[in-house]
C-alpha positions in Angstrom: -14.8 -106.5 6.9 -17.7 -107.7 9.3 -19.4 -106.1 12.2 -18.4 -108.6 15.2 -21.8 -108.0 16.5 -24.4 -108.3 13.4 -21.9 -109.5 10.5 -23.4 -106.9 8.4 -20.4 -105.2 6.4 -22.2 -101.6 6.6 -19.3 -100.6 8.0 -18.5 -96.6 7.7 -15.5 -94.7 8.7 -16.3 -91.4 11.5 -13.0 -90.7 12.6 -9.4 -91.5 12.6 -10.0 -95.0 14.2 -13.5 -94.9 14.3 -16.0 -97.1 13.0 -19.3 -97.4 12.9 -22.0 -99.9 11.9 -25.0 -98.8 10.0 -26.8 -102.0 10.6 -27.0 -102.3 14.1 -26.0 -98.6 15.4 -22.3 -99.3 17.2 -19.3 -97.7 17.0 -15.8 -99.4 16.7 -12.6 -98.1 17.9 -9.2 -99.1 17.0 -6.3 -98.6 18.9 -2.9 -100.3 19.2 -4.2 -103.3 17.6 -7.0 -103.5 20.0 -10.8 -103.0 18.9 -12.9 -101.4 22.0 -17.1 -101.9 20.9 -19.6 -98.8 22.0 -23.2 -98.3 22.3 -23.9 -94.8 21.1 -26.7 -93.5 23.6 -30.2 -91.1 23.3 -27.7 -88.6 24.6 -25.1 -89.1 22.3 -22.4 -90.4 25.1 -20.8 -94.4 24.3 -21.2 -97.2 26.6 -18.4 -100.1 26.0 -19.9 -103.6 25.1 -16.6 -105.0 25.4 -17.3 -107.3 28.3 -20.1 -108.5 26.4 -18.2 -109.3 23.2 -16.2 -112.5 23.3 -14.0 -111.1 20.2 -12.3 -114.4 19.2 -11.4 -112.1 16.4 -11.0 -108.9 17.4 -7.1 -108.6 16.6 -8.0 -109.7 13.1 -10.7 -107.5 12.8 -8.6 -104.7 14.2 -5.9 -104.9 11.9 -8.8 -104.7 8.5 -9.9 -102.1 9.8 -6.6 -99.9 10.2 -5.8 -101.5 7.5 -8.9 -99.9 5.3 -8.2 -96.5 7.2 -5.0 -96.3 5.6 -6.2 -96.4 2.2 -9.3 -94.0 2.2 
């Protein structure tokens, strides 16, 4: 699985559908099939990218990563 914003696959599970990406600091959220993206701020609160992700994708992506939640 690739990070839709750096293509690293650093990818690390931090919650039930949560994701994050140790390469370029965001945080992926699964839910229903859909993948919301988050900056994780100084102050720890998340700001969604998702109007600045054209996630071509994002179904596929979403359904890996569930996919690799269910077998950890």
């Amino acid at each position: 699985m690739k990070c839709p914003n750096c293509s690293s696959k650093d990818i690390g599970k931090i919650g039930s559908h949560q994701f994050y990406c140790w390469s370029c600091f965001i945080e992926l959220t699964v839910n229903a099939g859909k993948m919301s993206v988050y900056q994780v701020e100084k102050d720890g609160t998340l700001s969604s990218l998702d109007d600045l992700f054209c996630l071509e994708n994002a179904a596929d992506t979403a359904h890996q990563l569930h996919a690799e939640s269910r077998a950890s």
